[in-house]
MOPAC internal coordinates of N, CA, C and O (Angstrom, degrees):
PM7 1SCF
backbone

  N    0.0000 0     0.00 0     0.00 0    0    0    0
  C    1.4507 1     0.00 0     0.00 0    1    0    0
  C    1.5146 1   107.75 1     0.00 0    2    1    0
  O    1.2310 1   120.72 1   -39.63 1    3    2    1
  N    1.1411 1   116.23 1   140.37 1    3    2    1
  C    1.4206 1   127.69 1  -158.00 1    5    3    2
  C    2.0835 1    99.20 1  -127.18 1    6    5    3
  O    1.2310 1   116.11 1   -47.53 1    7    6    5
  N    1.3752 1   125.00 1   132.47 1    7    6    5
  C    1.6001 1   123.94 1   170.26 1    9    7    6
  C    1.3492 1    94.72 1  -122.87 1   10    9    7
  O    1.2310 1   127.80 1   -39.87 1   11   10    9
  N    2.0667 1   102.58 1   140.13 1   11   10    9
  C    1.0758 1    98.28 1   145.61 1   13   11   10
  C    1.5966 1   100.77 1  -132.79 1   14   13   11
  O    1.2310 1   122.77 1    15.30 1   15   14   13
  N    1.2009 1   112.29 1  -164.70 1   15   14   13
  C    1.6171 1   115.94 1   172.77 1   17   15   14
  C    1.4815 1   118.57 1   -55.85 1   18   17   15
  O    1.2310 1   125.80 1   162.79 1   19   18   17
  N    1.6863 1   106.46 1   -17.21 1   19   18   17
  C    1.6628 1    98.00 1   172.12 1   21   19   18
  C    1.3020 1   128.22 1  -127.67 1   22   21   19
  O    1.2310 1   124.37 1  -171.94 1   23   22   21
  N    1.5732 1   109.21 1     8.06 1   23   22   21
  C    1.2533 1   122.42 1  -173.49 1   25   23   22
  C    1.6161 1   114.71 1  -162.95 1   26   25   23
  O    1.2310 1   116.52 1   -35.67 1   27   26   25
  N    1.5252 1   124.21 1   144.33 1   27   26   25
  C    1.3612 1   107.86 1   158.73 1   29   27   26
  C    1.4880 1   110.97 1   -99.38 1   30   29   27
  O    1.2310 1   101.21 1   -14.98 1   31   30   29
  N    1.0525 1   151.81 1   165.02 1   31   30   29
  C    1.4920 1   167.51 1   143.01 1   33   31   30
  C    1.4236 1   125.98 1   -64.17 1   34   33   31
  O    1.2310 1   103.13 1   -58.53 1   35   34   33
  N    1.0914 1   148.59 1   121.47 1   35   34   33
  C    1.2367 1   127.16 1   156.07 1   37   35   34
  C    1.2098 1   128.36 1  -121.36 1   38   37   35
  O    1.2310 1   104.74 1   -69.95 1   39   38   37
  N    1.6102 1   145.80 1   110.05 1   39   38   37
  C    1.3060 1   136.41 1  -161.67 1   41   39   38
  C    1.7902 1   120.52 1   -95.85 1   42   41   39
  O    1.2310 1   134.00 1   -41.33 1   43   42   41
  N    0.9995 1    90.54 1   138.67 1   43   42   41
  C    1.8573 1    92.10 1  -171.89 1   45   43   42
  C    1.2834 1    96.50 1  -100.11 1   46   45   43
  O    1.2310 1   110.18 1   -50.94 1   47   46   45
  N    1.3625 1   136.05 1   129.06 1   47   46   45
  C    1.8293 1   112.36 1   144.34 1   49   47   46
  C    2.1655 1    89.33 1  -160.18 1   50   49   47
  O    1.2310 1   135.88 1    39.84 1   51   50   49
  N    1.6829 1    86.87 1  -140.16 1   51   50   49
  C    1.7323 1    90.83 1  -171.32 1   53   51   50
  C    1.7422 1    88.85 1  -103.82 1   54   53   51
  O    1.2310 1   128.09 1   -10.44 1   55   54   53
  N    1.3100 1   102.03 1   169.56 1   55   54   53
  C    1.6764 1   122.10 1   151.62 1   57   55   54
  C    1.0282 1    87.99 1  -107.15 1   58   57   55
  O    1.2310 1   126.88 1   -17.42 1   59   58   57
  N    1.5958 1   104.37 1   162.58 1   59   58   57
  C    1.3561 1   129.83 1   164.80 1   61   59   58
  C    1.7263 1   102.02 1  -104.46 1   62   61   59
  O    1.2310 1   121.08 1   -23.64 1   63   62   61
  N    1.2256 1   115.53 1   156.36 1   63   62   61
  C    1.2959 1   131.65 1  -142.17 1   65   63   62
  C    1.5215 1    89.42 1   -98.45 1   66   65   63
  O    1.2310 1   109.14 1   165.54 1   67   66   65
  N    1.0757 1   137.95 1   -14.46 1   67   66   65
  C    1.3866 1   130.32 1  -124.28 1   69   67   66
  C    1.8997 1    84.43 1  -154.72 1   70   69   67
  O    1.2310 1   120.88 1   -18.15 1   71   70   69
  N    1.3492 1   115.91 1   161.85 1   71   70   69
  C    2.0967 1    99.30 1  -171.92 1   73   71   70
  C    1.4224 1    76.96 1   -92.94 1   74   73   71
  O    1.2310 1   111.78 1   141.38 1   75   74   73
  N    1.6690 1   133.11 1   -38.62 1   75   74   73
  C    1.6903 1   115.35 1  -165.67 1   77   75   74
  C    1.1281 1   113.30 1   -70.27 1   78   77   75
  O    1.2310 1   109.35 1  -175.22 1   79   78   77
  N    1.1306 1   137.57 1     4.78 1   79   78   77
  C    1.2954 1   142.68 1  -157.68 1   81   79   78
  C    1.8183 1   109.19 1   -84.19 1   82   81   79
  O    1.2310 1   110.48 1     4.42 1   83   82   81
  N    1.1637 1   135.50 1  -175.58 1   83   82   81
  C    1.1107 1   148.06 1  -171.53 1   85   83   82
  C    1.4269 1   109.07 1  -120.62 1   86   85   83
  O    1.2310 1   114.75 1   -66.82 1   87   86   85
  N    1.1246 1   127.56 1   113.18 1   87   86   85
  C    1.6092 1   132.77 1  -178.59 1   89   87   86
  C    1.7831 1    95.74 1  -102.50 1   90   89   87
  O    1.2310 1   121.06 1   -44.09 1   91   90   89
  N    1.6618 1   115.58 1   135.91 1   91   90   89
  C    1.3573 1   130.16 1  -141.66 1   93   91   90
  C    1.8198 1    84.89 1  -129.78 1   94   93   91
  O    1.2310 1   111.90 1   -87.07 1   95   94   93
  N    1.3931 1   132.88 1    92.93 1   95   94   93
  C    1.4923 1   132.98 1   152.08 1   97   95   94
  C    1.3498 1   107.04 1   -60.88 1   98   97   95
  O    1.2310 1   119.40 1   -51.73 1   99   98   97
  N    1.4294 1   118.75 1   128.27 1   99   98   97
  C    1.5964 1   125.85 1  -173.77 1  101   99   98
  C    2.0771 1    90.64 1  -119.92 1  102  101   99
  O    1.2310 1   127.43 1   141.13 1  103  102  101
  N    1.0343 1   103.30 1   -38.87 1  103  102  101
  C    1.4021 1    94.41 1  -154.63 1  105  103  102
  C    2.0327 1    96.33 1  -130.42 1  106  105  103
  O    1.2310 1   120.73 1   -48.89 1  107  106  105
  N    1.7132 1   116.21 1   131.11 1  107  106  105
  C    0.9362 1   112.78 1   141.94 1  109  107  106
  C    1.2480 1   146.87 1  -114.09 1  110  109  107
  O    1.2310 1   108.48 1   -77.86 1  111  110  109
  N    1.3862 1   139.15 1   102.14 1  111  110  109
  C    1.5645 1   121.01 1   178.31 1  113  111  110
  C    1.4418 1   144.06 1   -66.19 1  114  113  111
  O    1.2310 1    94.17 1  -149.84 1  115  114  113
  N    1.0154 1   162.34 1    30.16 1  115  114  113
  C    1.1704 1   156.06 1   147.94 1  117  115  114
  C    1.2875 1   125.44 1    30.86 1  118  117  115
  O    1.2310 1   113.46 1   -96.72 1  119  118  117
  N    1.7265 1   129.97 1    83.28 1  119  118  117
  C    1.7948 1   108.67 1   157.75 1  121  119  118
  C    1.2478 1   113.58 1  -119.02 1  122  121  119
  O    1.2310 1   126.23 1    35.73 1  123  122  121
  N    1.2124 1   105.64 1  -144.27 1  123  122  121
  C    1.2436 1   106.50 1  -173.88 1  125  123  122
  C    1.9026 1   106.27 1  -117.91 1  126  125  123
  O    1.2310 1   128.84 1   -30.68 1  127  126  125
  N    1.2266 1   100.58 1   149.32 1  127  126  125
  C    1.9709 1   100.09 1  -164.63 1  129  127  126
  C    1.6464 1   106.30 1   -41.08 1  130  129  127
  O    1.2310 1   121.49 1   141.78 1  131  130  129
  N    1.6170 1   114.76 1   -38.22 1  131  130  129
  C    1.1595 1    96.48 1  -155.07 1  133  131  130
  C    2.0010 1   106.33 1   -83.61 1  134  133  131
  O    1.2310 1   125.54 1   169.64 1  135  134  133
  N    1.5408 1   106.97 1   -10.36 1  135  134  133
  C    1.4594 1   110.80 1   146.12 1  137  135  134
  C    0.9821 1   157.99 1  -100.93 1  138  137  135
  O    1.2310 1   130.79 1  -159.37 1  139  138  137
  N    1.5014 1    96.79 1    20.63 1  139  138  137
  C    1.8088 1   118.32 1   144.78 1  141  139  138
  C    1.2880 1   124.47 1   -69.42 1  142  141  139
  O    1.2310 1   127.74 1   142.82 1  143  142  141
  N    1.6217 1   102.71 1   -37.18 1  143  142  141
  C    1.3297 1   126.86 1  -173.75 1  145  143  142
  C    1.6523 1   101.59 1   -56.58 1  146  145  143
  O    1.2310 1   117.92 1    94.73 1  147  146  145
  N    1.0551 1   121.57 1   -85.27 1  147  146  145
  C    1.7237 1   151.96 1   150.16 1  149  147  146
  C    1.8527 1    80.41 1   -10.35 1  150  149  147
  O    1.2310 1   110.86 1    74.94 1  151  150  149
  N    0.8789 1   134.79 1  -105.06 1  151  150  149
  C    1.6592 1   128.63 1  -156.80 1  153  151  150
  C    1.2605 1   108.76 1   -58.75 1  154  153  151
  O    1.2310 1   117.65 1   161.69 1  155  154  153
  N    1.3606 1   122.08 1   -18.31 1  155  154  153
  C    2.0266 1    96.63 1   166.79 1  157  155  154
  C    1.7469 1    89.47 1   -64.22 1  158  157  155
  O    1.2310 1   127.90 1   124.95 1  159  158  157
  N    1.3322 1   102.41 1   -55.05 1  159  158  157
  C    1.9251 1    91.93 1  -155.76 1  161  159  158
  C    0.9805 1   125.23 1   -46.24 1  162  161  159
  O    1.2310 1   119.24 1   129.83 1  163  162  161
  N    1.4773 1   119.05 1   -50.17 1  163  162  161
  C    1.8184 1   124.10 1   153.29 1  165  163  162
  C    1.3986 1   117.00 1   -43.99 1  166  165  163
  O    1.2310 1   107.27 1   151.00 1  167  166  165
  N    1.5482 1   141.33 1   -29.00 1  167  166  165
  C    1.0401 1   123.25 1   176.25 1  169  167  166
  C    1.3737 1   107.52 1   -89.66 1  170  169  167
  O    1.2310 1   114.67 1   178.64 1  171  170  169
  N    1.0010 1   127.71 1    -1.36 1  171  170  169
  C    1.7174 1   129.13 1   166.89 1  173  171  170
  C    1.4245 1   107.30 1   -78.31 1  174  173  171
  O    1.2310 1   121.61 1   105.11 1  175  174  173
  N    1.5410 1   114.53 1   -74.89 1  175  174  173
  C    1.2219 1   121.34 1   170.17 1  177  175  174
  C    2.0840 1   116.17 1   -28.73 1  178  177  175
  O    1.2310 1   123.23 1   125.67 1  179  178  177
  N    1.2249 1   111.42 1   -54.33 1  179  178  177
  C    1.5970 1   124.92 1   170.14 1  181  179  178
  C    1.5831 1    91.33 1   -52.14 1  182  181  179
  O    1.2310 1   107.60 1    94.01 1  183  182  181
  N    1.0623 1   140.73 1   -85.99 1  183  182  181
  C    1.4071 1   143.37 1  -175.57 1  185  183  182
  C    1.5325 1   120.31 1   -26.76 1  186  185  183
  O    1.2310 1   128.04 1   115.44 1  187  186  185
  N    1.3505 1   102.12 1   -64.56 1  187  186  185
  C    1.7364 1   113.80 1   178.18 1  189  187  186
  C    1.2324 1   105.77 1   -55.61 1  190  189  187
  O    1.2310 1   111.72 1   150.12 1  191  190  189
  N    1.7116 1   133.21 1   -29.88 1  191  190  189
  C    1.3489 1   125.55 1  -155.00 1  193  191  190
  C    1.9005 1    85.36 1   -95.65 1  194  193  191
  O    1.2310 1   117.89 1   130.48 1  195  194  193
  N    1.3001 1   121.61 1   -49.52 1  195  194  193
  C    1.7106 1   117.94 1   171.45 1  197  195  194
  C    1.3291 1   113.58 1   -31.25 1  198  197  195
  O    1.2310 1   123.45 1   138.41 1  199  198  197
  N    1.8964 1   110.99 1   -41.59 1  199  198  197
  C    1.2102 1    96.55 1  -152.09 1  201  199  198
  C    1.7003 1   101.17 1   -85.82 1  202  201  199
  O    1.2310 1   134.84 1   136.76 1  203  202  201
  N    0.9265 1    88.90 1   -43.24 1  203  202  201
  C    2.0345 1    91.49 1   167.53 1  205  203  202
  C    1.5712 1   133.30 1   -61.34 1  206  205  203
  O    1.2310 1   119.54 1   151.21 1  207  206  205
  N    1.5113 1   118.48 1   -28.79 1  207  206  205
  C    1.6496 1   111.40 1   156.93 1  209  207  206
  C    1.1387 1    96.42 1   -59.24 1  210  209  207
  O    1.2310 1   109.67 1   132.81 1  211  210  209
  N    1.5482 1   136.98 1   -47.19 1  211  210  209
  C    1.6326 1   126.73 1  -143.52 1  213  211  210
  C    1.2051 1   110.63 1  -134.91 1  214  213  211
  O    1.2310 1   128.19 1  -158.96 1  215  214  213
  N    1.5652 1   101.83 1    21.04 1  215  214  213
  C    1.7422 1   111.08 1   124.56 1  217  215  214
  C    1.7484 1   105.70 1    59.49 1  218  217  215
  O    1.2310 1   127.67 1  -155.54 1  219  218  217
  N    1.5830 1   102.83 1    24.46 1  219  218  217
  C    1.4182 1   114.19 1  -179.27 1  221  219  218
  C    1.1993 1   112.97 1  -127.62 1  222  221  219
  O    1.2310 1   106.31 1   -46.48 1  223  222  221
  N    1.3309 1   143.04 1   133.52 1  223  222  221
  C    1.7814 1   137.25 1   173.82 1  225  223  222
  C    1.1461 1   111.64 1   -99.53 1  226  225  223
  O    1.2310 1   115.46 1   -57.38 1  227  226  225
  N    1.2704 1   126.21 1   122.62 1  227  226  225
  C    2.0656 1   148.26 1  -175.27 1  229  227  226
  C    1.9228 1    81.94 1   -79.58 1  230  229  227
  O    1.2310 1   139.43 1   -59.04 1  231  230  229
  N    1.1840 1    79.93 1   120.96 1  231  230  229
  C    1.6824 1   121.53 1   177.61 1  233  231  230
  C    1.5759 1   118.46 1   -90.42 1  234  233  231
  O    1.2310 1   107.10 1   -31.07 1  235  234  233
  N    0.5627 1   141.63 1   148.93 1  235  234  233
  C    2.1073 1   136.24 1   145.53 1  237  235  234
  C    1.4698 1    83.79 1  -113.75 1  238  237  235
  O    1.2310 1   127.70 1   -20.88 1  239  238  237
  N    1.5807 1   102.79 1   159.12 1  239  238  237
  C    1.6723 1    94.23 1   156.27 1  241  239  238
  C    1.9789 1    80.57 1  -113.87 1  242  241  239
  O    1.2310 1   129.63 1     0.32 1  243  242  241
  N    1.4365 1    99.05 1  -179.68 1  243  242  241
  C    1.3507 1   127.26 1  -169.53 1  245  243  242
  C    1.5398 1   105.62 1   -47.15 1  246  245  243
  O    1.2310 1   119.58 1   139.88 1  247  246  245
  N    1.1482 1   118.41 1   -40.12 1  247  246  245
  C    1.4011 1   107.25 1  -144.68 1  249  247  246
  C    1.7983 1    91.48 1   -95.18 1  250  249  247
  O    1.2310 1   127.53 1   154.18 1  251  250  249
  N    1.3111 1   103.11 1   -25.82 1  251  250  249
  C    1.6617 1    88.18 1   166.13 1  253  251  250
  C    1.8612 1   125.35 1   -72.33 1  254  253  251
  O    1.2310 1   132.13 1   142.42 1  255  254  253
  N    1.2932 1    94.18 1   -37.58 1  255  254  253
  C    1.8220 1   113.91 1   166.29 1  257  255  254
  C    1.6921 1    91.90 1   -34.86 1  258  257  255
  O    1.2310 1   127.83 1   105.57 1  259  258  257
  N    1.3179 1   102.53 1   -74.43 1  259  258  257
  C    1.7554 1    94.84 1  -177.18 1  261  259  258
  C    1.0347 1   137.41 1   -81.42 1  262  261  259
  O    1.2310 1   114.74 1  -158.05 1  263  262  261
  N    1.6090 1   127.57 1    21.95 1  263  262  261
  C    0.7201 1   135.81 1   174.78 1  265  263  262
  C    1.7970 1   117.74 1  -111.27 1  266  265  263
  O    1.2310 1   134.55 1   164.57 1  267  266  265
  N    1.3210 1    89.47 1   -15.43 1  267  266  265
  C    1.4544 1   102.85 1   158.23 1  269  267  266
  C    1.5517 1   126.73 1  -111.12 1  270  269  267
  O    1.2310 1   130.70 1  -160.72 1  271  270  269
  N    1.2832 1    96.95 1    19.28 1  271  270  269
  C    1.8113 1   121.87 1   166.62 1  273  271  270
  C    1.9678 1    99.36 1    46.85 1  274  273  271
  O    1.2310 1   132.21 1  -119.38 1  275  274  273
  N    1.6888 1    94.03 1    60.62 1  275  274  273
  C    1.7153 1   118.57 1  -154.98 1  277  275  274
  C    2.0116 1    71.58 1  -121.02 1  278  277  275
  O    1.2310 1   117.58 1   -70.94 1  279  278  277
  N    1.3788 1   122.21 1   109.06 1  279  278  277
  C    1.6613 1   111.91 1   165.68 1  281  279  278
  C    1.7431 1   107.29 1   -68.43 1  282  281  279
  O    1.2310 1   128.62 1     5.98 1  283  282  281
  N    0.7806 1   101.01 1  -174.02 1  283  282  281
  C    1.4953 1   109.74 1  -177.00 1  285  283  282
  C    1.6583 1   114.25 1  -100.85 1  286  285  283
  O    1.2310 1   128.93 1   157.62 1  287  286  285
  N    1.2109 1   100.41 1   -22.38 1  287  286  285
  C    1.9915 1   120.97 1  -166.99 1  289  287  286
  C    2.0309 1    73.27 1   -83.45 1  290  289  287
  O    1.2310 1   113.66 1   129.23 1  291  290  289
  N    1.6164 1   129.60 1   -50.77 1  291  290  289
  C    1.3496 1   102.84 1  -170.06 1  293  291  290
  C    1.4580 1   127.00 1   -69.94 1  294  293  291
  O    1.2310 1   134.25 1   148.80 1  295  294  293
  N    1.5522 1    90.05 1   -31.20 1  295  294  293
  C    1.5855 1    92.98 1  -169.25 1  297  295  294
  C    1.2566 1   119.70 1   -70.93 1  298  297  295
  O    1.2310 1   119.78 1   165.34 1  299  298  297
  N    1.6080 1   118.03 1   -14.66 1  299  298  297
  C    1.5960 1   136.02 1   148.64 1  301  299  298
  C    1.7241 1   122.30 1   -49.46 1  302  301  299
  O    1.2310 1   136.60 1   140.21 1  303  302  301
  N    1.2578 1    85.46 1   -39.79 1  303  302  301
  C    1.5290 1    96.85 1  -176.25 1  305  303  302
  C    1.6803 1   114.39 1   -70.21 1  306  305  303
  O    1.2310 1   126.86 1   124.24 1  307  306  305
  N    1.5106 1   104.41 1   -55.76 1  307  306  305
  C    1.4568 1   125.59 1   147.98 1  309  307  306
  C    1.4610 1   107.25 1   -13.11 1  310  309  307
  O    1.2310 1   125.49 1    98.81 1  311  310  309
  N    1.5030 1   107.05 1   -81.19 1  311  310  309
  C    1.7553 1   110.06 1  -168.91 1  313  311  310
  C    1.2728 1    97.84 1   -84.57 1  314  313  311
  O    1.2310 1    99.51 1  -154.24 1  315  314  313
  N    1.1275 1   154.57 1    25.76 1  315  314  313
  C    1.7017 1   132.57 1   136.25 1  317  315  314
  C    1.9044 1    77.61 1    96.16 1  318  317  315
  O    1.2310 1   112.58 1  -133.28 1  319  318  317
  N    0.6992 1   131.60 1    46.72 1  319  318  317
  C    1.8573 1   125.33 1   160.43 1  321  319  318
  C    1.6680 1   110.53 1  -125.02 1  322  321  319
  O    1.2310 1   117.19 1   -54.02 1  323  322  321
  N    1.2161 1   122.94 1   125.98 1  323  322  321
  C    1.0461 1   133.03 1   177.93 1  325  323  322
  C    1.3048 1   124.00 1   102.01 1  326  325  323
  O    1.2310 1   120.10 1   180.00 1  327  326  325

């Protein structure tokens, strides 16, 4: 995900598994900040309501947290712990 002053970005595609590898963008989105804003909250809200019919909690373990330079104090914050 990419911000600037008039838009956020978001790119869909593959990683490559491997660092020499070739990473493949299939899809870009484009809105505008204040409907990025609006779709994190719905995709939280969508999430929290999954996790409570089905009574299961969406995890990272650590090493993805840092690997997506995700701290641990947020991703707490994220799930309502602490």
């Amino acid at each position: 995900m990419t911000v600037s002053p008039w838009s956020a970005t978001l790119t869909f595609g593959l990683r490559a598994l491997s660092p020499t590898g070739t990473n493949t963008m299939d899809t870009r989105m484009r809105m505008p900040l204040q409907q990025a804003k609006a779709l994190a909250v719905m995709l939280l809200r969508t999430l929290r309501q999954y996790e409570q019919q089905s009574q299961v909690e969406i995890e990272l373990p650590k090493t993805v947290l840092d690997e997506l330079n995700i701290p641990l104090e947020d991703w707490q914050r994220f799930r309502g712990v602490g």
